[in-house]
mmCIF file as Biopython writes it, N, C-alpha, C and O atoms, coordinates in Angstrom:
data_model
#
loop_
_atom_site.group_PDB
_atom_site.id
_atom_site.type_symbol
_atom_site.label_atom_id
_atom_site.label_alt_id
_atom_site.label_comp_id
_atom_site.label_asym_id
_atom_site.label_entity_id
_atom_site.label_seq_id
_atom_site.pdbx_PDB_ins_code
_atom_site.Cartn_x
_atom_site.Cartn_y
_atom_site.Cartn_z
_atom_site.occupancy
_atom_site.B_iso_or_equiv
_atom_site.auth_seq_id
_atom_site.auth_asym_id
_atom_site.pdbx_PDB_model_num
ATOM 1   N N  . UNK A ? 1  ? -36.547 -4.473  25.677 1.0 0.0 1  A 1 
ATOM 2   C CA . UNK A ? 1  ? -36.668 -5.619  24.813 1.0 0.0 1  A 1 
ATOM 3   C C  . UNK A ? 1  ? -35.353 -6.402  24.853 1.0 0.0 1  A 1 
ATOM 4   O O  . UNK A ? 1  ? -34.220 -5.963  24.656 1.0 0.0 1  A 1 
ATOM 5   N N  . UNK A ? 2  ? -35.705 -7.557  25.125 1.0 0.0 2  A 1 
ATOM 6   C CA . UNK A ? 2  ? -33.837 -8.254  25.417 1.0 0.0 2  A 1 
ATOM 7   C C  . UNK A ? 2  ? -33.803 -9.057  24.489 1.0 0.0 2  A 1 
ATOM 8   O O  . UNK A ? 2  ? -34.846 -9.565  24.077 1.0 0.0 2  A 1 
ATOM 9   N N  . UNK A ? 3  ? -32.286 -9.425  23.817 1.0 0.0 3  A 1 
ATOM 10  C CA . UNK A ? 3  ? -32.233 -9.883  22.513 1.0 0.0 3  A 1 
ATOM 11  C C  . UNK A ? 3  ? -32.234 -11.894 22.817 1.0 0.0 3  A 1 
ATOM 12  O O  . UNK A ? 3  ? -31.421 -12.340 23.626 1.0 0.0 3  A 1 
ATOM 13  N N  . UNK A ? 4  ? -32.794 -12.455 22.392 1.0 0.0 4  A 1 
ATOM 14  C CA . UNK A ? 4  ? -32.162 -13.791 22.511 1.0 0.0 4  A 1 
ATOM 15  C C  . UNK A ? 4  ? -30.776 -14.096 21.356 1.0 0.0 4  A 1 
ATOM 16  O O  . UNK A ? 4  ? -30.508 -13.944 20.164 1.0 0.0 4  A 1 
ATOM 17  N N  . UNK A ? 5  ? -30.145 -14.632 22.652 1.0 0.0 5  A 1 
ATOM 18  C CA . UNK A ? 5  ? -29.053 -15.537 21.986 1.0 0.0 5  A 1 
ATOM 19  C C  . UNK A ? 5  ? -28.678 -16.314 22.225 1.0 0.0 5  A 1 
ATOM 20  O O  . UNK A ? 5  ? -29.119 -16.747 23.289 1.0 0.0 5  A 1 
ATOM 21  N N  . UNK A ? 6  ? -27.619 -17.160 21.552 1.0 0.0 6  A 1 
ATOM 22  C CA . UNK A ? 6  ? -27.107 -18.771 21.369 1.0 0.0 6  A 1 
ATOM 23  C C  . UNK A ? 6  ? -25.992 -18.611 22.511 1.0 0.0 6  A 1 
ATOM 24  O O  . UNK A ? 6  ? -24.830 -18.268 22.291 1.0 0.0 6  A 1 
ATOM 25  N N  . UNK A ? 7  ? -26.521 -18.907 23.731 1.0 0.0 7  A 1 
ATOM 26  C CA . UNK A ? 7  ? -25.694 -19.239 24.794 1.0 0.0 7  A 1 
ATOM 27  C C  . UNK A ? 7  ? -24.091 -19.258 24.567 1.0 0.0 7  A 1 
ATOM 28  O O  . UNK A ? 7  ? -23.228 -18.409 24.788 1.0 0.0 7  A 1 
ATOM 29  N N  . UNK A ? 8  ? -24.030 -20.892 23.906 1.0 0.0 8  A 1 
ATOM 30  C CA . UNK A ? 8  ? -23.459 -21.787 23.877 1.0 0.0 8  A 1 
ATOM 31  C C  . UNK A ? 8  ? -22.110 -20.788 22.633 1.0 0.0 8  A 1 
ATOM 32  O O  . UNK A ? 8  ? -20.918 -20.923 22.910 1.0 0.0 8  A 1 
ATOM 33  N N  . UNK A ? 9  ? -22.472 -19.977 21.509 1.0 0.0 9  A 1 
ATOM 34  C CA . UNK A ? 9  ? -22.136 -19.466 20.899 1.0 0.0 9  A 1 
ATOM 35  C C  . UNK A ? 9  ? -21.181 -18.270 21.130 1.0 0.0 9  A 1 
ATOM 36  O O  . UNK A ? 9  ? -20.100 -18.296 20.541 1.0 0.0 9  A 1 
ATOM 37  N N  . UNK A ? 10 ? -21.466 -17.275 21.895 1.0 0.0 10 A 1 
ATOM 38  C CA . UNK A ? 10 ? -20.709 -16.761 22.437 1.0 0.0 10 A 1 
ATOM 39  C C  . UNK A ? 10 ? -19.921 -16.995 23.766 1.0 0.0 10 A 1 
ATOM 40  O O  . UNK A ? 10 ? -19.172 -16.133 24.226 1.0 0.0 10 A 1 
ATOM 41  N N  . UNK A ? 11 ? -20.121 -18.163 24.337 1.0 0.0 11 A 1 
ATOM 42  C CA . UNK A ? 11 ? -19.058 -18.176 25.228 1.0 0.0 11 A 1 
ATOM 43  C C  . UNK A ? 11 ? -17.396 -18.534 25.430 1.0 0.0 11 A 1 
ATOM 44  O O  . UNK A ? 11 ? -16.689 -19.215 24.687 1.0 0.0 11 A 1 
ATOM 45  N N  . UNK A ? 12 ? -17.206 -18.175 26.080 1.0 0.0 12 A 1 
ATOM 46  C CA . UNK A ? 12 ? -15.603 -18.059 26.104 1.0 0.0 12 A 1 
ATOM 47  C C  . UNK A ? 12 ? -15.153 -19.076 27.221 1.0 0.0 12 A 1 
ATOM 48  O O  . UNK A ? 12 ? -15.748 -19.134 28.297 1.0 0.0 12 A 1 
ATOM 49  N N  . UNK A ? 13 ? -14.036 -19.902 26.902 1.0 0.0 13 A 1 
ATOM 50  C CA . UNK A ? 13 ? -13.301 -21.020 28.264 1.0 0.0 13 A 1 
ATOM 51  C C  . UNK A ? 13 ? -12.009 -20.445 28.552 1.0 0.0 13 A 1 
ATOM 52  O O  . UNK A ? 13 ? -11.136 -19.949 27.840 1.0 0.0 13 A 1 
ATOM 53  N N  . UNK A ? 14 ? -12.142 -20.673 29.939 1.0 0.0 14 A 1 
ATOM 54  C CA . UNK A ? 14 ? -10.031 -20.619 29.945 1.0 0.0 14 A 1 
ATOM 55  C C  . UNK A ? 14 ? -9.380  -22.018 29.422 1.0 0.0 14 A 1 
ATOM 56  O O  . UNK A ? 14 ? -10.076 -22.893 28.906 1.0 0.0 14 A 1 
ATOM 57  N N  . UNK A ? 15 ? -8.363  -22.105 29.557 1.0 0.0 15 A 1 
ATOM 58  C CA . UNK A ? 15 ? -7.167  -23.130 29.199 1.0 0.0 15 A 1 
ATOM 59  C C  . UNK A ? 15 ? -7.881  -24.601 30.196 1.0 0.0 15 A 1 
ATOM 60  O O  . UNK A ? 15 ? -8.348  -25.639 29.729 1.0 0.0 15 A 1 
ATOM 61  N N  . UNK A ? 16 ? -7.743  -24.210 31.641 1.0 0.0 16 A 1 
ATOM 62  C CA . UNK A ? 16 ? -8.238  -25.174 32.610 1.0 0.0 16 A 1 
ATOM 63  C C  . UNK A ? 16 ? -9.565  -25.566 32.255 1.0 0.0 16 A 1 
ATOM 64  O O  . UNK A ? 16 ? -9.842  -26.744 32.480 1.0 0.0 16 A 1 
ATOM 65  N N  . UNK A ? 17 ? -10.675 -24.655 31.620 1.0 0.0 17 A 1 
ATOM 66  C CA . UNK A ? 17 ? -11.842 -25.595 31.668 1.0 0.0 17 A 1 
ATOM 67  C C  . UNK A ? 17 ? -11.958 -26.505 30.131 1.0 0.0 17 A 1 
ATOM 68  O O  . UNK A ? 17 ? -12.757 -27.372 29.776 1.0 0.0 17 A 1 
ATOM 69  N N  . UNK A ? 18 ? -11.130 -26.061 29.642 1.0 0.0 18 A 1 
ATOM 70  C CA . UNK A ? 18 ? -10.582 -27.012 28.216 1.0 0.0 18 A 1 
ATOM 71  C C  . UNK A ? 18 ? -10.008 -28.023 28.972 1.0 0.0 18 A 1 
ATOM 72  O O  . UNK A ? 18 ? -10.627 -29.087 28.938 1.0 0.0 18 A 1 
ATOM 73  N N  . UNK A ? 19 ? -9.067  -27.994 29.599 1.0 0.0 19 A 1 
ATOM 74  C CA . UNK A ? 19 ? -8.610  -29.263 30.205 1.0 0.0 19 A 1 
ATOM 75  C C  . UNK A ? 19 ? -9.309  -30.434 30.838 1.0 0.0 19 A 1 
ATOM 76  O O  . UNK A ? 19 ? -9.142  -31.654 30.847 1.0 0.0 19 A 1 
ATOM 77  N N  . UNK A ? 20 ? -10.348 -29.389 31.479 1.0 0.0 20 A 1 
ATOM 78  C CA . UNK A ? 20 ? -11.107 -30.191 32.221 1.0 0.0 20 A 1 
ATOM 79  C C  . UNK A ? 20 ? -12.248 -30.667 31.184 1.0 0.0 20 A 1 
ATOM 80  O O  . UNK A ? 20 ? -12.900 -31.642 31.557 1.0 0.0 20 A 1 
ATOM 81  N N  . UNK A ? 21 ? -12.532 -30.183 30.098 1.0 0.0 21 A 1 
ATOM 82  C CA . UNK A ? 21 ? -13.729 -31.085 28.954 1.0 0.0 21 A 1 
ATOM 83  C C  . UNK A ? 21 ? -13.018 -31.832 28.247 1.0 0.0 21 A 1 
ATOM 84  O O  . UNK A ? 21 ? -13.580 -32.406 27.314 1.0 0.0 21 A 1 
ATOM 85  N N  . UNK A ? 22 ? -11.321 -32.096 28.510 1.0 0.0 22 A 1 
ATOM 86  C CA . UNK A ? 22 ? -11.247 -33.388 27.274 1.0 0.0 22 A 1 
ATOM 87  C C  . UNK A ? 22 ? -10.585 -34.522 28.649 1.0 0.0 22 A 1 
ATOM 88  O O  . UNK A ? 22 ? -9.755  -35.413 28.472 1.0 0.0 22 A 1 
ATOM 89  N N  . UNK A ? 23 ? -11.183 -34.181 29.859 1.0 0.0 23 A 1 
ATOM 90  C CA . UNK A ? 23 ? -10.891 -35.832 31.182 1.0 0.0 23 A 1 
ATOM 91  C C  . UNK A ? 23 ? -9.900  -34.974 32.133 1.0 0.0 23 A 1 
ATOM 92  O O  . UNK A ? 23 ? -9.286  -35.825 32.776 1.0 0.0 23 A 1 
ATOM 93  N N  . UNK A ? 24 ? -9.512  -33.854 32.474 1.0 0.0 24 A 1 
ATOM 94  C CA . UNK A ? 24 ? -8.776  -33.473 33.387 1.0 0.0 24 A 1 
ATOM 95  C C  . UNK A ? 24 ? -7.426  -34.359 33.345 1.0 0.0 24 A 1 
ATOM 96  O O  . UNK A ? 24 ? -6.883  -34.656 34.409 1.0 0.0 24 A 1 
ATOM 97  N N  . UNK A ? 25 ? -6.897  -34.771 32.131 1.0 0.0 25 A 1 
ATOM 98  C CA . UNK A ? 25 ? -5.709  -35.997 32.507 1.0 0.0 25 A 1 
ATOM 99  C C  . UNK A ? 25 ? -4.747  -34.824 31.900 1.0 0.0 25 A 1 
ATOM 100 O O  . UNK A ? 25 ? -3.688  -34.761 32.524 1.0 0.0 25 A 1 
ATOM 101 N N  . UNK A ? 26 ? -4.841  -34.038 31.014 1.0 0.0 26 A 1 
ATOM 102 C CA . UNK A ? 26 ? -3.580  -33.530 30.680 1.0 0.0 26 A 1 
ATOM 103 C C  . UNK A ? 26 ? -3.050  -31.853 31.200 1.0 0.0 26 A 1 
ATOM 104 O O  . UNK A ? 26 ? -3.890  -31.076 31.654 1.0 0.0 26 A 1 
ATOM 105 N N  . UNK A ? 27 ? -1.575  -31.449 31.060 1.0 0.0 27 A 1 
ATOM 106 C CA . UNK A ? 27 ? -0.987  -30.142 32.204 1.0 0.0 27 A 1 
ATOM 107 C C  . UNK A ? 27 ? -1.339  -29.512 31.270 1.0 0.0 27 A 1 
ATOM 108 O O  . UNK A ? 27 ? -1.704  -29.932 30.172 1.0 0.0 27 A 1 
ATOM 109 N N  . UNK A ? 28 ? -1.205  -27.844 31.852 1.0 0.0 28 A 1 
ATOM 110 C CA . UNK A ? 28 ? -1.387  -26.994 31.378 1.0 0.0 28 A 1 
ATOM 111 C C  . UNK A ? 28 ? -0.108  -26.983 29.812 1.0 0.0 28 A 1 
ATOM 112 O O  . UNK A ? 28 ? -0.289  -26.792 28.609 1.0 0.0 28 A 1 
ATOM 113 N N  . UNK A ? 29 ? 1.035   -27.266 30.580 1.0 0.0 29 A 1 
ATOM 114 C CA . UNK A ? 29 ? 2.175   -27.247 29.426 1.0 0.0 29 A 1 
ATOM 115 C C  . UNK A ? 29 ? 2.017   -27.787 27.950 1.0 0.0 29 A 1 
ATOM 116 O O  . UNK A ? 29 ? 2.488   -27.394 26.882 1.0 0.0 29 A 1 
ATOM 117 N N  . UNK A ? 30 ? 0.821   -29.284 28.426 1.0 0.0 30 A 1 
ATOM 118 C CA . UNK A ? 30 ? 0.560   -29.860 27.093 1.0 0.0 30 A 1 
ATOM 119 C C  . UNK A ? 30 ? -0.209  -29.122 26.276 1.0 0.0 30 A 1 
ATOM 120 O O  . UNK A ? 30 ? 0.138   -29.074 25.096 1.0 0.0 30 A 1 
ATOM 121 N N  . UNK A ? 31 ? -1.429  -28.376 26.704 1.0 0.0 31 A 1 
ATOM 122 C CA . UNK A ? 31 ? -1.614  -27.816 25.878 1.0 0.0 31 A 1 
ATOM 123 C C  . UNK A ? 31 ? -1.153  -26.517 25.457 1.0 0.0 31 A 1 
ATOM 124 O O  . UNK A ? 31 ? -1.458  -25.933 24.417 1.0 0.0 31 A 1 
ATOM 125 N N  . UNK A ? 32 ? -0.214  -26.043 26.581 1.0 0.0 32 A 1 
ATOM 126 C CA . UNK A ? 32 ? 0.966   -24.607 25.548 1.0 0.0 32 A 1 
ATOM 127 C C  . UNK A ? 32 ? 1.895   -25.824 24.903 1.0 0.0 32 A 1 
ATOM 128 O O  . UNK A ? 32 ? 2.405   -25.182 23.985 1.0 0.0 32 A 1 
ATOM 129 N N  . UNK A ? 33 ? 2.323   -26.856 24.810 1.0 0.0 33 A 1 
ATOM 130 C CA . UNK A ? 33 ? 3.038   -27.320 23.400 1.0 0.0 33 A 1 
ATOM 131 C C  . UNK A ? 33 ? 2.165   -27.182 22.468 1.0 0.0 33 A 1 
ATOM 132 O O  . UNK A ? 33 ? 2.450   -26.430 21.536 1.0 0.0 33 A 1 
ATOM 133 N N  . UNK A ? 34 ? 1.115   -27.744 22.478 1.0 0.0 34 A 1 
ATOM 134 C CA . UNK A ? 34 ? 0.356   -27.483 21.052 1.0 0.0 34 A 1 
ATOM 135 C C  . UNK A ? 34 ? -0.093  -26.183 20.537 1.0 0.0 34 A 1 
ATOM 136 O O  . UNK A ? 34 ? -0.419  -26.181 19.350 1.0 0.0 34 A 1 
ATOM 137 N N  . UNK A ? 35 ? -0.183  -25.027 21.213 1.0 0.0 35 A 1 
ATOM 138 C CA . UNK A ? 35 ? -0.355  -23.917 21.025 1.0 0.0 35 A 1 
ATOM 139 C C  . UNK A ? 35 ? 0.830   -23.510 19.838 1.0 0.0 35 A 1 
ATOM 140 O O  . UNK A ? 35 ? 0.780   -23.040 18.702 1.0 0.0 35 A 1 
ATOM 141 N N  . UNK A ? 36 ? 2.030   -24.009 20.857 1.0 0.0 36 A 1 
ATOM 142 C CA . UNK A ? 36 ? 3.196   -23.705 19.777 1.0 0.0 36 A 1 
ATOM 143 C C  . UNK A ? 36 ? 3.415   -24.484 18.813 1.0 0.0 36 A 1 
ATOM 144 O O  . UNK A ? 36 ? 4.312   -24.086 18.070 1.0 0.0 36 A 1 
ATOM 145 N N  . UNK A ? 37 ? 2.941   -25.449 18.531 1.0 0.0 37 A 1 
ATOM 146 C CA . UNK A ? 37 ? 3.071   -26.364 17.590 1.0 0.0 37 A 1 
ATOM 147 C C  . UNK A ? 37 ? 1.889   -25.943 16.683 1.0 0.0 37 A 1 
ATOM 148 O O  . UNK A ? 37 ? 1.976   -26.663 15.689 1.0 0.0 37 A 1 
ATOM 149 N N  . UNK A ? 38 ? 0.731   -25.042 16.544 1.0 0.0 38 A 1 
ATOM 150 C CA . UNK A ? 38 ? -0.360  -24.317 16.385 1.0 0.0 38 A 1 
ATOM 151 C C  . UNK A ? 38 ? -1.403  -25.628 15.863 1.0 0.0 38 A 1 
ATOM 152 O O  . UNK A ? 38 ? -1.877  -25.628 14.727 1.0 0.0 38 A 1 
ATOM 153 N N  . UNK A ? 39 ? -1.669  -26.688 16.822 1.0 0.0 39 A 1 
ATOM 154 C CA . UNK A ? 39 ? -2.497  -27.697 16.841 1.0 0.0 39 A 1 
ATOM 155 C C  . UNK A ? 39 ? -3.554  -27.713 17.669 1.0 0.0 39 A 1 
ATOM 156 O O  . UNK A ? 39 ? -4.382  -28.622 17.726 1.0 0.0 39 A 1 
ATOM 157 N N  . UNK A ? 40 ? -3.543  -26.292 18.599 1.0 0.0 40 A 1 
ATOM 158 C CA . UNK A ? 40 ? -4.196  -26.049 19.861 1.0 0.0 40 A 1 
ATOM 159 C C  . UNK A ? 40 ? -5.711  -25.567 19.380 1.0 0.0 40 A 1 
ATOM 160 O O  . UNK A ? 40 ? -5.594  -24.367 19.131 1.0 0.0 40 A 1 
ATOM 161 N N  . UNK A ? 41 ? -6.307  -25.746 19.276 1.0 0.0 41 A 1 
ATOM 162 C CA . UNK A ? 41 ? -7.978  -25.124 19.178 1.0 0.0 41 A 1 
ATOM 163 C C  . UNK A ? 41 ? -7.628  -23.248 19.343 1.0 0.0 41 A 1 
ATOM 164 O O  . UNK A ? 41 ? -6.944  -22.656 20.178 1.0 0.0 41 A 1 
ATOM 165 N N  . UNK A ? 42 ? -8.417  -22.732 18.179 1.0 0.0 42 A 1 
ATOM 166 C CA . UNK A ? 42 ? -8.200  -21.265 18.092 1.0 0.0 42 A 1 
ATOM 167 C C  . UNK A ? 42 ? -8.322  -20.595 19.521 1.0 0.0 42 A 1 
ATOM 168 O O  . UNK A ? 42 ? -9.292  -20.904 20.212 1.0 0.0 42 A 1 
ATOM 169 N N  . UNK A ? 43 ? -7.190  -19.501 20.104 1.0 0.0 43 A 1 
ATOM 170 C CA . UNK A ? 43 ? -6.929  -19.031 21.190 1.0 0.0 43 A 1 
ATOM 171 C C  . UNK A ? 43 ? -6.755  -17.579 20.842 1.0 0.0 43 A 1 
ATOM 172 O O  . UNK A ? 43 ? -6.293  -17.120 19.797 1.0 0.0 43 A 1 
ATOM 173 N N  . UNK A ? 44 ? -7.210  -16.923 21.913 1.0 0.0 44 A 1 
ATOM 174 C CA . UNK A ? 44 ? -7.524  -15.384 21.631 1.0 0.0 44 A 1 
ATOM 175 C C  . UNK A ? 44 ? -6.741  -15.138 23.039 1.0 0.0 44 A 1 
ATOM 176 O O  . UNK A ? 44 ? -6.846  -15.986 23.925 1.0 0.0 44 A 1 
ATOM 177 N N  . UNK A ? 45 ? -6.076  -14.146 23.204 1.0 0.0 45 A 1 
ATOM 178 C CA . UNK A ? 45 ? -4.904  -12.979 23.961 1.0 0.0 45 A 1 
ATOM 179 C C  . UNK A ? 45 ? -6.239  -12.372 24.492 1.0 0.0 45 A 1 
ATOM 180 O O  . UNK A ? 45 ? -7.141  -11.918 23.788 1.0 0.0 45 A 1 
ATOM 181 N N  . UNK A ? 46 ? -6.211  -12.439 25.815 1.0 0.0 46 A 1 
ATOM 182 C CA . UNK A ? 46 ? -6.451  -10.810 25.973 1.0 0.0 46 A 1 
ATOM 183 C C  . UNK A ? 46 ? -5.741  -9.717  26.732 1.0 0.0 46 A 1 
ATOM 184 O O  . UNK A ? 46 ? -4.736  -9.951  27.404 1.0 0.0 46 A 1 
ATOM 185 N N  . UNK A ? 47 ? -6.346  -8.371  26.599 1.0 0.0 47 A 1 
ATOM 186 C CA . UNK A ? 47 ? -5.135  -7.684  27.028 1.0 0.0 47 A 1 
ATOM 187 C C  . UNK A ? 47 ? -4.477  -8.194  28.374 1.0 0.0 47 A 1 
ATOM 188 O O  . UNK A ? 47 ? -3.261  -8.355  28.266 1.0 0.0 47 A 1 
ATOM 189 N N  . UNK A ? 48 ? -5.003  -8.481  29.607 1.0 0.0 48 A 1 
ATOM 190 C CA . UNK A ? 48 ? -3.985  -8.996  30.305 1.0 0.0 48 A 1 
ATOM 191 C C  . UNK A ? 48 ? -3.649  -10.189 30.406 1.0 0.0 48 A 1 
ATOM 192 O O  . UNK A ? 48 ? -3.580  -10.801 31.472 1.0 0.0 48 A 1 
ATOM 193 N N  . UNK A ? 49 ? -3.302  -10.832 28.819 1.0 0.0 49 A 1 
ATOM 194 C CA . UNK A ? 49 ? -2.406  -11.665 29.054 1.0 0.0 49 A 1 
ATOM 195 C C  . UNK A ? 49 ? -3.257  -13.253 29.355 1.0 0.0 49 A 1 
ATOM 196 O O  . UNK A ? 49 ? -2.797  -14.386 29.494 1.0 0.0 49 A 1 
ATOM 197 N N  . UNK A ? 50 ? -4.408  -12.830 29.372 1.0 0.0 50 A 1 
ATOM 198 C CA . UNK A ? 50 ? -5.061  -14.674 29.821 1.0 0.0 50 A 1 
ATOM 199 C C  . UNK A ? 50 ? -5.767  -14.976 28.142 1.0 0.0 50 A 1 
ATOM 200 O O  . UNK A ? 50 ? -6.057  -14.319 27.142 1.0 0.0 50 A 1 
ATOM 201 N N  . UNK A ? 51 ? -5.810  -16.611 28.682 1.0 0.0 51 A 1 
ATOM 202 C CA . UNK A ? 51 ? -5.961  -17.272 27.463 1.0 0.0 51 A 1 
ATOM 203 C C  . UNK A ? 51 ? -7.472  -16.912 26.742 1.0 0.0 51 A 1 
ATOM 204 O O  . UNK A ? 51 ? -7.998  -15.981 27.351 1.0 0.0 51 A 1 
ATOM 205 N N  . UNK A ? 52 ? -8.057  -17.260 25.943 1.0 0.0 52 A 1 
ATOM 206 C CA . UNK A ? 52 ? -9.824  -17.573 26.038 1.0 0.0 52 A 1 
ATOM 207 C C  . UNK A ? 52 ? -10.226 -18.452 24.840 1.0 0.0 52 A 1 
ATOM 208 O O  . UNK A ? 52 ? -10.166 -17.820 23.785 1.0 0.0 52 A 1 
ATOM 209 N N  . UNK A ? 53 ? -10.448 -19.177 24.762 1.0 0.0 53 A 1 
ATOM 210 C CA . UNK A ? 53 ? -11.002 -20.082 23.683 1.0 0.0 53 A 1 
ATOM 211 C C  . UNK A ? 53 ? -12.499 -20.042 23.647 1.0 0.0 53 A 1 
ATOM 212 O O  . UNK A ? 53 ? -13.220 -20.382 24.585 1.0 0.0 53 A 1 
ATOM 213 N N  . UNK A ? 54 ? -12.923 -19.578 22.432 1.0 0.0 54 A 1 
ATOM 214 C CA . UNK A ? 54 ? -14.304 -19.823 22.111 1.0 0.0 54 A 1 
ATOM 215 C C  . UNK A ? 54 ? -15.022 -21.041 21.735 1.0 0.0 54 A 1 
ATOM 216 O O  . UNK A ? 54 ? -14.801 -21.731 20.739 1.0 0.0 54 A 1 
ATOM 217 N N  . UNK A ? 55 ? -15.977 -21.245 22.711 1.0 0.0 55 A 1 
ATOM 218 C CA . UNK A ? 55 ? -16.506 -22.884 22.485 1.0 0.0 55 A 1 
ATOM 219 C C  . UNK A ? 55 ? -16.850 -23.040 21.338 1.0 0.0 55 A 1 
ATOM 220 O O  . UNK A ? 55 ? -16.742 -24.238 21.074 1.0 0.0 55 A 1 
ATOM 221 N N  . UNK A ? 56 ? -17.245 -22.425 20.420 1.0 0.0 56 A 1 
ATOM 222 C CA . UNK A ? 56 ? -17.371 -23.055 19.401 1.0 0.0 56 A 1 
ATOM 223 C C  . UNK A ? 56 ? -16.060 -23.408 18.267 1.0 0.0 56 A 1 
ATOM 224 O O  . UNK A ? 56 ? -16.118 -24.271 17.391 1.0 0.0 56 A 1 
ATOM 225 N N  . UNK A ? 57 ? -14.989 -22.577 18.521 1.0 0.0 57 A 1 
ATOM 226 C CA . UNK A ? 57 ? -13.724 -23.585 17.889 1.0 0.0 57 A 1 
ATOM 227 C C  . UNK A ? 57 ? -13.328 -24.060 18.936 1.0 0.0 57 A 1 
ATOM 228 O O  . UNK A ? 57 ? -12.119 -24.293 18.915 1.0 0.0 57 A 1 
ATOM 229 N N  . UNK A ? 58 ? -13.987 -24.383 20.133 1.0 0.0 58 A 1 
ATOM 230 C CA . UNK A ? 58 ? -13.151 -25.576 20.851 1.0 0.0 58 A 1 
ATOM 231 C C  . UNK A ? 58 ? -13.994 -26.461 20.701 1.0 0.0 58 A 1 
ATOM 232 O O  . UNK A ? 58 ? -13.612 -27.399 21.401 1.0 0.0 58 A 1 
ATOM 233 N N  . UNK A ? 59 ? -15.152 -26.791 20.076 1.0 0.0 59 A 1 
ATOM 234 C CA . UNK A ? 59 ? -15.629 -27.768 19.418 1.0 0.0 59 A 1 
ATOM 235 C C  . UNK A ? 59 ? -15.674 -28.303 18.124 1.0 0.0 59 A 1 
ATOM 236 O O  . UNK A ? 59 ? -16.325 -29.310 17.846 1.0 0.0 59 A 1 
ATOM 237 N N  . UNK A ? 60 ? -14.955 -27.615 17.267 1.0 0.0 60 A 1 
ATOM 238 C CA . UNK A ? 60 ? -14.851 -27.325 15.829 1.0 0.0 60 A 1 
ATOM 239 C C  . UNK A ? 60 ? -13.895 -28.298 15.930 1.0 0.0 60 A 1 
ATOM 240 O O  . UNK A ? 60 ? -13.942 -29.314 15.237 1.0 0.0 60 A 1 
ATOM 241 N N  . UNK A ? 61 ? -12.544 -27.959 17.182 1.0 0.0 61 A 1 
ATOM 242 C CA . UNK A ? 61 ? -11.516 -28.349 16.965 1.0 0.0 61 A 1 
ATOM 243 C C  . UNK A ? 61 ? -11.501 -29.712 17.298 1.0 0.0 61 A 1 
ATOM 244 O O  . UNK A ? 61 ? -11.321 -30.518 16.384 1.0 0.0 61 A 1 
ATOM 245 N N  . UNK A ? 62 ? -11.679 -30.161 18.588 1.0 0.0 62 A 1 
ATOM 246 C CA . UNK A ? 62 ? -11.946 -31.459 19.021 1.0 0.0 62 A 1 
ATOM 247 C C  . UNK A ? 62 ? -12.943 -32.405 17.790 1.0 0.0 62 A 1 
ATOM 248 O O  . UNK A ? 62 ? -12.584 -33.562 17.570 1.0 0.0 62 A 1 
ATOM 249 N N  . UNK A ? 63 ? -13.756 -32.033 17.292 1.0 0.0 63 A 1 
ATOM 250 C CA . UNK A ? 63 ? -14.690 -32.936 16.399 1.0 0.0 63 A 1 
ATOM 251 C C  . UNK A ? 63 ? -13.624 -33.218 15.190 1.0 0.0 63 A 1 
ATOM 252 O O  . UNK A ? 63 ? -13.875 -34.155 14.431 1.0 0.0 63 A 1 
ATOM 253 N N  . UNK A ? 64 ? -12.612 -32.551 15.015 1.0 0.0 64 A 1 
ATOM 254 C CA . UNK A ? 64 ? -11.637 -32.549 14.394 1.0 0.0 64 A 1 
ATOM 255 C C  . UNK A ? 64 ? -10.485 -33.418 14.166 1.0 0.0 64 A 1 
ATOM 256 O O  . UNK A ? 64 ? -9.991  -33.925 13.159 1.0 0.0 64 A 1 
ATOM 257 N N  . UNK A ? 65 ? -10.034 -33.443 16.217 1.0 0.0 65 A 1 
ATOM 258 C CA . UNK A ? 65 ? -9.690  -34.497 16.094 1.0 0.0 65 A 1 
ATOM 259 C C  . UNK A ? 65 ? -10.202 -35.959 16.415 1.0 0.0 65 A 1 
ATOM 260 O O  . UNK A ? 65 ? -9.542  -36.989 16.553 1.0 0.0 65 A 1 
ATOM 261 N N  . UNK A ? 66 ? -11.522 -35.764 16.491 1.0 0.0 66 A 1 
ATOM 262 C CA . UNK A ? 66 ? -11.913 -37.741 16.955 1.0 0.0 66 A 1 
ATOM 263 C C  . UNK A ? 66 ? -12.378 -38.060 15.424 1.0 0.0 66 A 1 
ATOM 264 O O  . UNK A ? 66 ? -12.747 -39.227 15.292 1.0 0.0 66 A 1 
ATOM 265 N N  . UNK A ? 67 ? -12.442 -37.198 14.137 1.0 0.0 67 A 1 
ATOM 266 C CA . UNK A ? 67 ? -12.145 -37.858 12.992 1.0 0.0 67 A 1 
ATOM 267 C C  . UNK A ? 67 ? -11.107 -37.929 12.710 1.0 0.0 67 A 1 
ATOM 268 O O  . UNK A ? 67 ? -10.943 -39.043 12.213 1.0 0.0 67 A 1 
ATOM 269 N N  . UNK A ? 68 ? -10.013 -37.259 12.717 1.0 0.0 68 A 1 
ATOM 270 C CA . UNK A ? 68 ? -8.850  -38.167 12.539 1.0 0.0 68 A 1 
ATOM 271 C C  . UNK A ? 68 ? -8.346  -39.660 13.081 1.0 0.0 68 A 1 
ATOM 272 O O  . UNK A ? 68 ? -7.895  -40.609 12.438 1.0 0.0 68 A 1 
ATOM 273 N N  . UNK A ? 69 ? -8.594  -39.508 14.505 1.0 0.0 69 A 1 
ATOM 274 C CA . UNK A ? 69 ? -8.755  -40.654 15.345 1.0 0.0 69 A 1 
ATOM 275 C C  . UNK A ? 69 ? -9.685  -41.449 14.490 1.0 0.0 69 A 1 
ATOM 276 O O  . UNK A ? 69 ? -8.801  -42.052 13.881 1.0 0.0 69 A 1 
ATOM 277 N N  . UNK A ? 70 ? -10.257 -41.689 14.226 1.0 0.0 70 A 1 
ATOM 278 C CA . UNK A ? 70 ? -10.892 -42.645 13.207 1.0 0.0 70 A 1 
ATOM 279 C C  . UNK A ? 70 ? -10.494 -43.287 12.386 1.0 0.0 70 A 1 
ATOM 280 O O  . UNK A ? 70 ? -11.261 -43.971 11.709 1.0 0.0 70 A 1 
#
């Protein structure tokens, strides 16, 4: 019996495919400044060391900022 689930919900991005959903215009560095500046969309460690952002606070976050932008 296989469970359905929300795709979209559990998946995980690296750093680069974040880059690449807000126009491929900005470096990796820009978004480690905002990491350190903790403006970066919620980011999870894993043990070796790579990034992972869960799409759904990397959409939480962005909707976030095009109301401010407003």
């Amino acid at each position: 019996m296989s469970r359905t689930r929300d795709p979209k919900r559990a998946e995980w991005l690296t750093i680069a495919e974040v880059l690449a959903e807000l126009g491929g215009g900005l470096a990796r560095s820009t978004f480690n400044e905002w990491r350190a500046k903790k403006v970066a969309p919620r980011c999870i460690k894993l043990p070796n060391n790579q990034i992972r952002i869960r799409r759904s606070d990397f959409e939480s976050w962005l909707e976030g900022r095009t109301e401010e932008a407003a």
